[in-house]
VOGU-3710 file (C-alpha; in Angstrom, 3 decimals, decimal comma):
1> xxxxxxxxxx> -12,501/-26,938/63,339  -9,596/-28,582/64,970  -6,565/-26,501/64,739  -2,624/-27,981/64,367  0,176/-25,471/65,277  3,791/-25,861/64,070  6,961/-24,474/65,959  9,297/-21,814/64,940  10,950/-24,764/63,634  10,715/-26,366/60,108
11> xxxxxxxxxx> 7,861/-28,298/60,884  5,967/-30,900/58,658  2,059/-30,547/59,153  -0,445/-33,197/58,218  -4,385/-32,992/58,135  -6,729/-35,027/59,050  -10,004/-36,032/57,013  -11,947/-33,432/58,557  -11,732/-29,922/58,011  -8,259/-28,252/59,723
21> xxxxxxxxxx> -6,967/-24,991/60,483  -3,257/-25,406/60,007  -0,538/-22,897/61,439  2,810/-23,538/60,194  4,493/-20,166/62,368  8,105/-19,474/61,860  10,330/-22,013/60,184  10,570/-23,697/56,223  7,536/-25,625/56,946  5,602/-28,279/55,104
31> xxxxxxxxxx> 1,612/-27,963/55,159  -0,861/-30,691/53,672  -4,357/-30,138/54,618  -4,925/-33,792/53,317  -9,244/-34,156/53,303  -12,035/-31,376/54,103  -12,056/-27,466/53,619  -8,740/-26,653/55,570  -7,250/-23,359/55,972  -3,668/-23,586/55,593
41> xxxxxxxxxx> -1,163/-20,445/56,900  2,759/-21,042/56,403  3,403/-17,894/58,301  7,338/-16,741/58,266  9,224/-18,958/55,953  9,788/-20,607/52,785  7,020/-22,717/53,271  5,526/-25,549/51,263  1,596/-25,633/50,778  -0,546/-28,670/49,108
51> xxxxxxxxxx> -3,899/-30,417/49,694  -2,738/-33,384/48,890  -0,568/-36,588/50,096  0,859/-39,615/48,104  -1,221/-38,204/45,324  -4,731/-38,689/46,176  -6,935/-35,091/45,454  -8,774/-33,191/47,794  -11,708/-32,259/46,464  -12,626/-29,544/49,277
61> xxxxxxxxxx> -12,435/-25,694/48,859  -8,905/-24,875/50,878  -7,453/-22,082/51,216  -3,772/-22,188/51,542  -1,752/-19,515/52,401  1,602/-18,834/52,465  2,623/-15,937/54,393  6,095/-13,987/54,421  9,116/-15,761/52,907  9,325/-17,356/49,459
71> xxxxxxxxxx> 6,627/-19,928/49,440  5,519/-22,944/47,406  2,374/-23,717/47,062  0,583/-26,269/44,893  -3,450/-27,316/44,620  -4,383/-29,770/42,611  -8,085/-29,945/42,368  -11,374/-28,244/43,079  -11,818/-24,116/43,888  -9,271/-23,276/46,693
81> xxxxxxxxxx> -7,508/-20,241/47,452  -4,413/-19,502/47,346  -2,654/-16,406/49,061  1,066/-15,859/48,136  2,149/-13,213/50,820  5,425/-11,742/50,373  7,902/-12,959/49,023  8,905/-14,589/45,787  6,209/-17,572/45,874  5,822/-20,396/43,341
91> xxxxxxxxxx> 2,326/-21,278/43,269  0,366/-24,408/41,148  -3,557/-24,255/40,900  -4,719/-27,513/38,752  -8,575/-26,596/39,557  -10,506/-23,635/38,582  -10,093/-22,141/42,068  -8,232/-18,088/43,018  -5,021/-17,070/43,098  -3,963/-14,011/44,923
101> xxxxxxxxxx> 0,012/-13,983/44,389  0,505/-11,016/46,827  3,417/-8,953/46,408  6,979/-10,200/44,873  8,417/-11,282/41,879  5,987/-14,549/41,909  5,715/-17,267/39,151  2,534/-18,862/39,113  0,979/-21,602/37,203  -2,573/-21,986/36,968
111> xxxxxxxxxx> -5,464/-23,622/34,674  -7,938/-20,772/35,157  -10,429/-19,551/37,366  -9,273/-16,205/39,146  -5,688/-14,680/39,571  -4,329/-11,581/41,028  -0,554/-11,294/40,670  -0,228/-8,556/42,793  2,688/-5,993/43,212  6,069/-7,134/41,657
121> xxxxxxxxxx> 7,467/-8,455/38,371  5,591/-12,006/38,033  5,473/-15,204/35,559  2,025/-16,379/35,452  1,505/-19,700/32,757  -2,103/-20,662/32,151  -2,757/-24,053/30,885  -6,361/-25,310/31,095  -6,723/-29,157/32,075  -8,325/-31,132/29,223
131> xxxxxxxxxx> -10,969/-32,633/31,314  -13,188/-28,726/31,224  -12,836/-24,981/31,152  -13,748/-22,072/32,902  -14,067/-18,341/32,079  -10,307/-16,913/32,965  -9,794/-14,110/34,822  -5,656/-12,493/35,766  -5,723/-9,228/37,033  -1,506/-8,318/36,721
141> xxxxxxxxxx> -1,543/-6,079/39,444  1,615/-3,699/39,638  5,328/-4,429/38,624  6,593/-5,717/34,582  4,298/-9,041/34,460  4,624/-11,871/31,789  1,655/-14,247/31,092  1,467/-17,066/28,848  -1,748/-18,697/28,204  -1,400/-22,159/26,677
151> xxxxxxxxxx> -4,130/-24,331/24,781  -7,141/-22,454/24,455  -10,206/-23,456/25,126  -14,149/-23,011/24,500  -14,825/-20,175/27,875  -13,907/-16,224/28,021  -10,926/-14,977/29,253  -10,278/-11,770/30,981  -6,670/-10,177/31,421  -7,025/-6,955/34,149
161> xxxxxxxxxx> -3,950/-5,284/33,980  -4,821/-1,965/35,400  -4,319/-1,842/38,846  -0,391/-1,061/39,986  2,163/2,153/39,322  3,491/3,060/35,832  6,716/2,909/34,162  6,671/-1,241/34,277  5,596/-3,150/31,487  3,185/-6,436/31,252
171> xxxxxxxxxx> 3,650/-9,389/28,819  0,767/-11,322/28,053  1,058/-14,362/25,536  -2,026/-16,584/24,579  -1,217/-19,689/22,623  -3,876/-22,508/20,810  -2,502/-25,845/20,725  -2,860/-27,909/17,402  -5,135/-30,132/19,048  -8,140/-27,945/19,544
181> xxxxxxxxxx> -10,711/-26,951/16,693  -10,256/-23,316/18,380  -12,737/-21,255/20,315  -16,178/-20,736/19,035  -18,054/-17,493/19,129  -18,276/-17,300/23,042  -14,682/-17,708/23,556  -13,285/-14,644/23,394  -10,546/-12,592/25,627  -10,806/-9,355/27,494
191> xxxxxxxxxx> -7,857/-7,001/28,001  -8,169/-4,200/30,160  -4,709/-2,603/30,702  -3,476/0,831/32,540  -1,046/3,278/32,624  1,627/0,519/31,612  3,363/-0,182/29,047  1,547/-3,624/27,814  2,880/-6,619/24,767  0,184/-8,904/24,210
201> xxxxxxxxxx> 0,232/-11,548/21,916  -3,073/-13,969/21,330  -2,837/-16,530/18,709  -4,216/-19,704/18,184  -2,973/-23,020/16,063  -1,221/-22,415/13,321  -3,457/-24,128/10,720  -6,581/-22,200/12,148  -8,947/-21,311/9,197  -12,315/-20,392/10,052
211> xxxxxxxxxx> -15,153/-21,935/9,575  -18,694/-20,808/8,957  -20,095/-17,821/12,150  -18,266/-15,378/13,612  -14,774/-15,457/14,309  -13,310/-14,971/18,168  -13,882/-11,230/19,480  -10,125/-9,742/21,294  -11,503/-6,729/23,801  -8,427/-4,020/24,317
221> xxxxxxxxxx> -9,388/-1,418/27,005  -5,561/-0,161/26,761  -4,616/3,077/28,835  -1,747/5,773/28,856  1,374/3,316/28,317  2,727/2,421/25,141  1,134/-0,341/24,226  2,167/-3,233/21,408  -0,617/-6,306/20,440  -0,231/-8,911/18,205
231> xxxxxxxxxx> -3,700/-11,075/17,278  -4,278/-13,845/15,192  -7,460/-14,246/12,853  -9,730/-12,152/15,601  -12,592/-9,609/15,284  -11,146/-7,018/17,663  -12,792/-4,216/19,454  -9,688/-2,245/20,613  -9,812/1,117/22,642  -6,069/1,510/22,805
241> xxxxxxxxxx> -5,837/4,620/25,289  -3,650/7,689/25,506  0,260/6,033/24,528  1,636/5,432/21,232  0,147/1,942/20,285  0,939/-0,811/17,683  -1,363/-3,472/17,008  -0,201/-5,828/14,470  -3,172/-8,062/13,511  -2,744/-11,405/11,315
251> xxxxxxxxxx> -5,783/-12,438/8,980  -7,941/-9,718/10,638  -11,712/-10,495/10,714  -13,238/-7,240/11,610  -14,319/-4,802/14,370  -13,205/-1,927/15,758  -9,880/-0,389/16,605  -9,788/3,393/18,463  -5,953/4,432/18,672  -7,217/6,706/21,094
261> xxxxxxxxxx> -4,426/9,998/21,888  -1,372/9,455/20,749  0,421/8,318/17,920  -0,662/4,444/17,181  0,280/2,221/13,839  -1,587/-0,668/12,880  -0,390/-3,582/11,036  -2,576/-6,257/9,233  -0,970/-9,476/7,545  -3,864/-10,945/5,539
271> xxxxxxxxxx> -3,345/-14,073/4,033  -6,162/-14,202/1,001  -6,794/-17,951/0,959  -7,854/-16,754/5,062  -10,091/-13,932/3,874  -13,197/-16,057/3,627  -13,980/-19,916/3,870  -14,087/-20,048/0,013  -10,966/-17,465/-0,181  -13,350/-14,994/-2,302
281> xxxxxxxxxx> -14,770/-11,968/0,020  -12,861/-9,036/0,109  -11,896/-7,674/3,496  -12,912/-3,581/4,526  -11,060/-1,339/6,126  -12,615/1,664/7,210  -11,718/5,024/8,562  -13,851/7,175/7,499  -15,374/10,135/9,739  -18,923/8,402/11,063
291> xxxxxxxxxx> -17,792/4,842/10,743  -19,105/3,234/14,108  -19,325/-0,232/13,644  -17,250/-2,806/12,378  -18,820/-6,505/11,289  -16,970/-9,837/9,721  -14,736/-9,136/7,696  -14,883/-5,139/8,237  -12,446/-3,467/10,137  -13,196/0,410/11,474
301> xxxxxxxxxx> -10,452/2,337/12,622  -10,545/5,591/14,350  -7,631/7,612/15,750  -4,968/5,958/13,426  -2,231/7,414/12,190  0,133/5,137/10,239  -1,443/2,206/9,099  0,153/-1,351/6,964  -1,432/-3,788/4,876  0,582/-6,288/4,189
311> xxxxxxxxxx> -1,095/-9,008/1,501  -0,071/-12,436/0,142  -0,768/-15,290/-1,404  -0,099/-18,929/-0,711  -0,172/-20,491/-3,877  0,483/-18,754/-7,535  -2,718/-20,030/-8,811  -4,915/-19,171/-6,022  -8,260/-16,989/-6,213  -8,357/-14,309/-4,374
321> xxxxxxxxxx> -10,682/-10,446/-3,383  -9,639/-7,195/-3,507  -8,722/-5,190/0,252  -10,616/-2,148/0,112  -9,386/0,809/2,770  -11,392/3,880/3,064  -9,514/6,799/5,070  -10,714/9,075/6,978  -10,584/13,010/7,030  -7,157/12,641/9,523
331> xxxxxxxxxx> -3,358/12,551/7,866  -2,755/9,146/7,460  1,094/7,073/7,311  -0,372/4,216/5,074  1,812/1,372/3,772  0,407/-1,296/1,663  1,755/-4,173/0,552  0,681/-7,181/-2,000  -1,848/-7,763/-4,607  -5,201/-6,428/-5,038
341> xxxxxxxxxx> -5,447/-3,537/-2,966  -8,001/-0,409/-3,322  -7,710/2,130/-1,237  -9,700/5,552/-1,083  -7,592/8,133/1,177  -9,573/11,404/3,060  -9,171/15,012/2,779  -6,060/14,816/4,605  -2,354/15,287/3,893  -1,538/11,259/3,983
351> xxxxxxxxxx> 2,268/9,766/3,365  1,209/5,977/1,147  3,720/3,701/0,488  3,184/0,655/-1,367  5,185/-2,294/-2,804  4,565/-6,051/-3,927  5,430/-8,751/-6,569  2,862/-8,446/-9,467  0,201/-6,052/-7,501  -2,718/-4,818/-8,479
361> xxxxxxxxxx> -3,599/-1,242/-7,147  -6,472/1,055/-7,197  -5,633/4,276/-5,408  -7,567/7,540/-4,793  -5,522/9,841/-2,617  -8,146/12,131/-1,059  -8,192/15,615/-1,208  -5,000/16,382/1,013  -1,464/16,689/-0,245  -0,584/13,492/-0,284
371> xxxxxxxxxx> 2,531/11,690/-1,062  2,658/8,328/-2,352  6,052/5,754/-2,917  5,359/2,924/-4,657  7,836/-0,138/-5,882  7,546/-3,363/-6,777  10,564/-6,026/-7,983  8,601/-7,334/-10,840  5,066/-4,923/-11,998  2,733/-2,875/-9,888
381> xxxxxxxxxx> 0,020/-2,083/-11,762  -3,313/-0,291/-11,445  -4,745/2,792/-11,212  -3,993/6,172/-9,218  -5,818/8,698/-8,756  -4,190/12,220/-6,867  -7,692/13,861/-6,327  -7,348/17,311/-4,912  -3,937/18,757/-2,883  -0,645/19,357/-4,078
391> xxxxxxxxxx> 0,076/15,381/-4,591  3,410/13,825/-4,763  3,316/10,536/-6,488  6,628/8,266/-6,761  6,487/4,574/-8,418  8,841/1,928/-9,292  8,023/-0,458/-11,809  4,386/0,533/-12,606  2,034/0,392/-15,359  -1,345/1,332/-15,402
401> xxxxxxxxxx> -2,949/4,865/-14,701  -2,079/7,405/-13,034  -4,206/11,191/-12,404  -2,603/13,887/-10,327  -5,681/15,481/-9,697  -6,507/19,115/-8,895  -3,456/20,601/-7,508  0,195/21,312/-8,234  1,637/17,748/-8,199  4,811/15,932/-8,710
411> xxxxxxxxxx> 4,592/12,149/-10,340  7,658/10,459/-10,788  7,918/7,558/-12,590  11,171/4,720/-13,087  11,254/1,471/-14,613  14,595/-1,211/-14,891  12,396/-3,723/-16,307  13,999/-4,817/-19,711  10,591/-5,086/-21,336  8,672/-1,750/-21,755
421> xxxxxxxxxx> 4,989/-0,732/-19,845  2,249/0,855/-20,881  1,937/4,208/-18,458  -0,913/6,960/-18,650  -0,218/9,738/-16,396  -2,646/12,700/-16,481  -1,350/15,471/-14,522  -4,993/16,976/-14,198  -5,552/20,837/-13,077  -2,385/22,716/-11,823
431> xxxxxxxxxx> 0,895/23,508/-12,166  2,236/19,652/-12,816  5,759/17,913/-12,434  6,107/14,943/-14,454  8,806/12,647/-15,217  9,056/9,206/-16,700  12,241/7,426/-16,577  12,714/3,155/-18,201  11,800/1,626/-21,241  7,882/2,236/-21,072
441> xxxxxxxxxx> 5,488/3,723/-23,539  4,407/6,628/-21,374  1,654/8,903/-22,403  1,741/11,995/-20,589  -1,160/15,012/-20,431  -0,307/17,694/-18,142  -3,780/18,780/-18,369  -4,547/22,371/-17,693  -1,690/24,572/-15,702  2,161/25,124/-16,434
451> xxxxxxxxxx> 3,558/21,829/-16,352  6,901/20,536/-17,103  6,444/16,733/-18,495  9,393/14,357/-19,497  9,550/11,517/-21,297  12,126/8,264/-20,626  13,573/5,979/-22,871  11,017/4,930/-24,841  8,657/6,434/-27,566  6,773/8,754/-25,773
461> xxxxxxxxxx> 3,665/10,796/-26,231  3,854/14,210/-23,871  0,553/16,659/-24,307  0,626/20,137/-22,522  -2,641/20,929/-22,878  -3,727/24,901/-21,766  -0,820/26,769/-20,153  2,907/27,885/-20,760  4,377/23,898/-20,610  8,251/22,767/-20,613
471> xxxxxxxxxx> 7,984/19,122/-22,767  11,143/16,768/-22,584  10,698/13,610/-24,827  14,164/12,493/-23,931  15,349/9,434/-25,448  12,832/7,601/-28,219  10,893/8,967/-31,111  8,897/11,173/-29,247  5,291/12,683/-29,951  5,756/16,585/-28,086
481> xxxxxxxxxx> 2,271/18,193/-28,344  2,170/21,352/-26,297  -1,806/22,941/-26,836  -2,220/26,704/-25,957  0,220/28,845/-24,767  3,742/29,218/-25,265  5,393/26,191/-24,717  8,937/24,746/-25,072  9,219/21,669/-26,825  12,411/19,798/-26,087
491> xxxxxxxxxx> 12,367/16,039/-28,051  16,153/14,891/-26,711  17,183/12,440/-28,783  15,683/10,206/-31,678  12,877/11,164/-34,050  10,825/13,583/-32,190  7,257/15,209/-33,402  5,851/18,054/-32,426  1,900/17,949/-32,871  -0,978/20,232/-32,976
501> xxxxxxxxxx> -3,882/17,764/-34,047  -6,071/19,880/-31,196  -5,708/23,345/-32,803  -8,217/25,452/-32,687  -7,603/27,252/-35,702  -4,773/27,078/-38,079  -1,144/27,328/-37,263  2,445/27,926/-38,249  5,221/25,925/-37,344  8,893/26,686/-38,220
511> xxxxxxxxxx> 11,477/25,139/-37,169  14,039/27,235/-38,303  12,416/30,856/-36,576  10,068/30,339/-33,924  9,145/33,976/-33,981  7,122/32,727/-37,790  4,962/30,359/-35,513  1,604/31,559/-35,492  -1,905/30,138/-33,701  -1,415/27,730/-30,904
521> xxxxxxxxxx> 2,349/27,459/-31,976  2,795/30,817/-30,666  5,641/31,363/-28,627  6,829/27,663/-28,886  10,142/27,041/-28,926  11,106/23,853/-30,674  14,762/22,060/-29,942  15,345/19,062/-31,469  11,996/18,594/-33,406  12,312/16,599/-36,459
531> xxxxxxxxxx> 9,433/16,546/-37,407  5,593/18,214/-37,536  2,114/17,460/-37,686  -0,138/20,166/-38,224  -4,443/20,864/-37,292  -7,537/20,336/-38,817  -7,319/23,700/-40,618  -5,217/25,098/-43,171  -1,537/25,711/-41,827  1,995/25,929/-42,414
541> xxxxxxxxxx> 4,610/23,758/-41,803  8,660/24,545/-42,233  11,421/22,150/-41,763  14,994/22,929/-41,062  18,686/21,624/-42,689  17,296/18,164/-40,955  15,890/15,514/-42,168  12,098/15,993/-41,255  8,602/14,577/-41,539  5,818/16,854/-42,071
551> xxxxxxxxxx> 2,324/15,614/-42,025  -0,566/18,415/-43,014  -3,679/16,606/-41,940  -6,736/17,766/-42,558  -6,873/21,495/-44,174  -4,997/23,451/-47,225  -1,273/23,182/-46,027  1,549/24,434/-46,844  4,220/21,792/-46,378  8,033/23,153/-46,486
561> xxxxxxxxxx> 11,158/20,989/-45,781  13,749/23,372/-46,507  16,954/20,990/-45,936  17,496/17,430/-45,823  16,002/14,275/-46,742  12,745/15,533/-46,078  9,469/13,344/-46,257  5,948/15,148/-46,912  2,508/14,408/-46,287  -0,261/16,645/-47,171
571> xxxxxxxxxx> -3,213/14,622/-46,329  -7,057/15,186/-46,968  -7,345/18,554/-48,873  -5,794/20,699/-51,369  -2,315/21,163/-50,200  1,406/22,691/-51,374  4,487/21,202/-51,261  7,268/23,763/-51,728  10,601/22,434/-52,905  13,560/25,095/-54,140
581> xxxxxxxxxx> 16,436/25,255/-55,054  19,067/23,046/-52,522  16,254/21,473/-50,697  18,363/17,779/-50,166  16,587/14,483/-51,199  12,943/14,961/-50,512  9,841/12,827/-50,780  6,345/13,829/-51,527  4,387/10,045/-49,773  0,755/11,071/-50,430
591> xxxxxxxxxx> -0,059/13,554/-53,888  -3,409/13,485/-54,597  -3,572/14,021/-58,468  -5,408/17,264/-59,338  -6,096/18,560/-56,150  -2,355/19,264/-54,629  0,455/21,245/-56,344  3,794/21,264/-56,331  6,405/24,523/-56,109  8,782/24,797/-58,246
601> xxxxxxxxxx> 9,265/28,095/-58,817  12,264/28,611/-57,066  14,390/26,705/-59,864  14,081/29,184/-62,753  12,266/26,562/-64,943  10,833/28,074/-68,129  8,353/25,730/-68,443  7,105/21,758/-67,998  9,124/20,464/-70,650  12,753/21,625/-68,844
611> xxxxxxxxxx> 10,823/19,978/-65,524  10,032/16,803/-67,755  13,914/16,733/-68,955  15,006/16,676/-65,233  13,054/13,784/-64,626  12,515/9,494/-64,558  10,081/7,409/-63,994  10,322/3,893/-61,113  8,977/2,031/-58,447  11,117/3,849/-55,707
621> xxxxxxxxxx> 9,280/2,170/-52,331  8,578/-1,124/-53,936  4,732/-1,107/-53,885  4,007/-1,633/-57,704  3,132/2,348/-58,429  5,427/4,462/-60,861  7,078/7,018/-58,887  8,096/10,490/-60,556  11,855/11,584/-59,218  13,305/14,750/-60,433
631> xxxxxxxxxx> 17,156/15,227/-60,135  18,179/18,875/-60,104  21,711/18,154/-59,591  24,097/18,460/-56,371  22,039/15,215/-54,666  18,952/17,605/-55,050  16,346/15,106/-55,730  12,341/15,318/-55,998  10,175/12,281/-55,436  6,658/11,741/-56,117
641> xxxxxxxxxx> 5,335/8,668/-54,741  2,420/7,234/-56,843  2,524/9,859/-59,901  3,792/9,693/-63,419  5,469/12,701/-64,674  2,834/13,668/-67,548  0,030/13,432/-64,620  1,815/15,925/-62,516  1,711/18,388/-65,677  -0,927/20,748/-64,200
651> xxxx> -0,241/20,585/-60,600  3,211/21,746/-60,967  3,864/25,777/-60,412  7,025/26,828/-62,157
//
C-alpha cells in the first residue's frame, strides 16, 4: 500500500486510485483518499478528512481518521470508518459505515450504521438516505449527549447510552417525516441507558394512524438517572431502572412498563379515534399484582406510582371505547382525564384525580384509603364506588353514583351548574361524612354507622339508616329519614319531612317534645321539621304552632297538628285526626267515610247538631267533591276534603 506523508505544515493530500495510507502529521491539513480502501490519519491539527474529490464517490471501505485537534471529516458513501480523536470534530457519514467520535464535544451527522460518540457533550443528527436503510446503532458514550434521528425508516434502531460517568444527561430525539407510511413491525428502537440522566423523545408523522398488525415496539433498558421519555403510538417494553422516571406516552398501543426503584409517573394521551383502526376497542391498562405481559392495545405497568390518563376526542360526534385501568396492590397517584374511563384501584391507599368536559366514569377505589378529586367544567358523570378503607371522595359537577364503601369515609359533593343533577351517594358501612352542596337532587343513605349527611340546595332525600346519625337537609324541601338510633334531624330551610316509612314497629313523633318520641323516633331530635310521615304500623304523629303535613301511611294513626295551617293524611286504615280547641286552619285531604274519626272533644260540643251549626258545605280544592269546613271562630277552621257534613255524623267523637 503506497504511503503519502504530509509536513508539519498545512498540507493538502491527494490519493491515488489504488489503495493509500495517508499521513497528514502536524499542521491544518487536507486528506482525500480519492479511489480504493485508504487509511487516512490527520494527526495534530484541525484537519479535513473526505474520500472524495470534485464530487465523484468512493465506493471503498476507508477509514479516515482524524487525530488530535478539531477535525472535519466527511464520507460520503459505502462502510468506512471514521475515528474523531480529540478534539471537537465535525464528522459526515452518508453510507451505512462506523463512527467512533472519540472524546470532545463532537457534532456528528450520520445516516446509520454504527456510532460511538465517545466522552464529551456531543450533537449527533441521524438522517437515513432515501435510496435504503440499515439497522442503527449510537452508543452516547460519556458527557450530556443530544441525538436527533430524522425520517424513519423500515430497519431497527439501537440507542446505547450506558457507557460514560454520571451526573450528565443524554438527549435523544427520533422524528418520522410525513413522507413515510412509518415503520412496520420490524422497525422498532432499542434504548439502553445508564446511570444518566436520559430525555428521549420518538415520534413519528403526525398523521400516523395505524393500520392493521402490530404497532412499532420502543425497548427502554433505563438505569439509576432520572430519566424522562416521550413516545408516540408505540407498544413499549420499558425497564426504567433505579431514578425517578416519567414516561409520557401518546396513543399508547400496549406492552410493558417496569418503573423499576424509585418514584416514576406515567403519562398517556390517547386520542380515541387512534385507539383502534375502526376507533371502537377499548385500550387496558393493567397493574395488577401477576400481570406479566402486555399485548395490542394492553398496557402492564409495574412499579408505578403516579400515573395520568389523559382522553379526548376529535370530533363531537365521534364513536368511541371505554379505557379500562386495573391497579395494583401498591399506593397509586392516579389522574385521569376525559370521557369514558373505568378504572378498578388495588388494596392500596391511592390519591385519584379526575376531570373532563362531559365524562363518563366508572370508578372502584380498591380496598385502601383512598382519596379521590374529581371536576369537570360542564358534567362528570358515572359511577363510584369507595370499596373498603377510610375513602375520601371530592367531586365537582357530578351526577351519577356514588358508594363509600366499607370504612369511615368522607364524600363531598359541589355543583355551580344552574340546572340541577341527579346524585346517589351511599355512604355504605362506617362512620360516614357526607355533604352535598348545588342545585342537585341528591339522595343520600349513610348506610350503617354514625354518619353526618347534608343536603344542598335542592330537594333532598337524606336516610341514616342504623346508628346515632346528624341529618342536614339545608336549603329545599327536604325528605330527613334517620332509621334506628337516636338521630338529629336538622331540615334548614324550606319544607322539610322527617320519615320513618322503614320502621320496624310503630312510632311516635312529636315535634313539640322529643322526649314523647317513641320506637325508632327515639332519641331524635327534630329542628326545623315541618312535617311527618309515619310506618307501616299504627303510630302517632304531633305537629307544632307550624304549619305541618302529616301523612299516617299504612296502620291506625293518630294524626295531631296542634298549631297552624295544618294538612292531614291518614292513609290506608282506620285512623284519628285530633283537632281542639285553637288548632289554626287545618285540613283533613284523605277521610275515608266510616272507617276514620274525627276528635272533637276538646270543644265542649254537646252533641252533632251544635257541630252541624258550626258548619258549611263547598268545593274548597276545586275537584268537583263537597267539602265539609267547620268554623269555630278566631280563624279556627276544620276542613274535610271529600265529605258532607251529615256523612261525617258517626265518625265524629265529641
Amino acid at each position: 500500500m503506497p504511503t503519502i506523508t504530509g509536513t508539519a505544515a498545512a498540507d493538502s493530500l491527494l490519493g491515488s486510485e489504488g489503495n493509500d495510507l495517508i499521513l497528514g502529521l502536524d499542521g491544518d491539513d487536507r486528506l482525500d483518499g480519492f479511489y480504493g480502501v485508504d487509511r487516512l490519519v490527520g494527526g495534530a491539527g484541525a484537519d479535513r478528512l473526505t474520500d472524495v474529490l470534485d464530487g465523484l464517490d468512493d465506493p471503498g471501505v476507508d477509514t479516515l481518521n482524524g487525530g488530535d485537534g478539531n477535525d472535519t471529516i466527511y464520507s460520503y458513501s459505502g462502510q468506512d470508518i471514521i475515528l474523531g480523536g480529540a478534539g471537537e470534530d465535525y464528522l459526515t457519514m452518508r453510507g451505512y459505515g462506523q463512527v467512533f467520535a472519540g472524546a470532545g464535544a463532537d457534532r456528528i451527522y450520520v445516516a446509520g450504521g454504527y456510532v460511538s460518540a465517545g466522552e464529551g457533550r456531543d450533537n449527533l443528527y441521524v438522517t437515513p438516505n432515501a435510496s435504503g436503510r440499515v439497522a442503527t446503532t449510537l452508543n452516547l458514550g460519556g458527557g450530556a449527549d443530544y441525538v436527533t434521528y430524522n425520517d424513519v425508516g423500515e430497519k431497527a434502531i439501537t440507542f446505547d447510552m450506558r457507557p460514560g460517568a454520571t451526573g450528565t444527561r443524554d438527549t435523544v430525539a427520533v422524528w418520522a417525516a410525513e413522507s413515510l407510511a412509518y415503520y412496520g413491525s420490524s422497525n422498532h428502537i432499542t434504548i439502553l441507558d445508564g446511570a444518566k440522566d436520559s430525555y428521549v423523545r420518538l415520534r413519528p408523522y403526525e398523521a400516523f394512524v395505524p393500520a392493521s398488525g402490530e404497532s412499532p415496539l420502543a425497548t427502554l433498558r433505563m438505569g439509576g438517572g432520572d430519566d424522562d421519555v416521550q413516545l408516540f403510538s408505540h407498544r413499549v417494553d420499558a425497564q426504567m431502572g433505579s431514578g425517578d422516571d416519567e414516561i409520557e406516552i401518546e396513543n399508547p398501543r400496549g406492552g410493558v412498563i417496569d418503573g423499576g426503584e424509585g418514584l416514576d409517573y406515567v403519562e398517556l394521551y390517547v386520542d380515541y379515534s387512534l385507539l383502534t383502526p375502526d376507533g371502537a376497542g377499548p385500550l387496558v391498562i393493567d397493574a395488577r399484582q401477576g400481570a406479566m405481559t402486555g399485548g395490542q392495545d394492553k398496557l402492564v405497568l409495574k412499579n408505578v406510582e403516579a400515573l395520568g390518563i389523559d382522553a379526548w376526542l376529535d370530533a363531537p360526534n365521534q364513536t368511541f371505547g371505554w379505557i379500562h385501568y386495573f391497579g395494583g396492590n401498591d399506593a397509586t397517584n392516579l389522574a385521569l382525564r376525559g370521557a369514558n374511563l373505568k378504572a378498578v384501584l388495588g388494596s392500596a391507599a391511592d390519591l385519584v384525580g379526575v376531570s373532563g368536559t362531559k365524562s363518563t366514569l366508572d370508578l372502584f377505589l380498591g380496598g385502601g384509603a383512598d382519596t379521590l378529586s374529581g371536576t369537570s367544567s360542564s358534567l362528570l358523570n358515572g359511577t363510584i364506588r369507595g370499596q373498603a378503607g377510610d375513602d375520601v371522595i371530592n367531586v365537582y359537577n357530578f351526577y351519577g353514583t356514588i358508594n363509600g364503601g366499607l370504612g369511615n369515609d368522607t364524600i363531598n359533593l359541589s355543583s355551580e351548574l344552574p340546572s340541577p343533577l341527579a346524585v346517589r351517594i351511599d355512604g355504605g358501612q362506617g362512620n360516614d361524612t357526607i355533604w352535598a352542596e348545588g342545585q342537585g337532587k341528591h339522595v343520600i343513605d349513610g348506610g350503617a354507622g354514625r354518619d353526618s349527611l347534608s343536603g344542598g340546595d335542592g330537594n333532598d332525600a337524606l336516610f341514616g339508616r342504623q346508628g346515632a346519625d346528624v341529618l342536614l337537609g339545608g336549603a329545599g324541601n327536604d325528605t330527613l329519614q334517620g332509621g334506628v338510633g337516636a338521630d338529629q334531624l336538622l331540615g334548614g330551610t324550606g319544607k322539610d319531612r322527617a320519615r320513618y316509612a322503614d320502621a320496624a314497629a310503630a312510632v311516635v313523633v312529636d315535634l313539640v317534645t322529643p322526649a314523647n318520641n317513641r320506637g325508632d323516633a327515639a332519641g331524635d331530635v327534630l329542628t326545623s321539621i315541618e312535617n311527618i310521615s309515619g310506618s307501616n304500623h299504627n303510630d302517632g304523629l304531633f305537629g307544632d304552632a307550624g304549619d305541618n303535613v302529616l301523612w299516617g301511611e299504612k296502620g291506625k294513626d293518630r294524626l295531631d297538628g296542634r298549631g297552624g295551617s295544618d294538612t292531614l293524611f291518614g292513609g290506608n286504615n282506620a285512623d284519628t285526626f285530633v283537632y281542639w280547641q285553637n288548632y289554626g286552619a287545618d285540613r283533613i285531604a284523605d277521610f275515608q267515610d266510616d272507617l276514620d274519626q274525627v276528635n272533637l272533644r276538646g270543644h265542649g260540643l254537646a252533641d252533632f247538631a251544635a257541630l252541624r251549626a258550626l258548619g258549611t258545605e263547598s268545593d274548597v280544592n276545586g275537584d268537583g267533591r263537597i267539602d265539609a269546613v267547620f268554623d269555630f271562630g278566631g280563624g279556627n277552621t276544620l276542613t274535610v276534603l271529600g265529605m258532607t257534613i251529615n256523612a261525617l255524623a258517626d265518625d265524629v267523637l265529641l
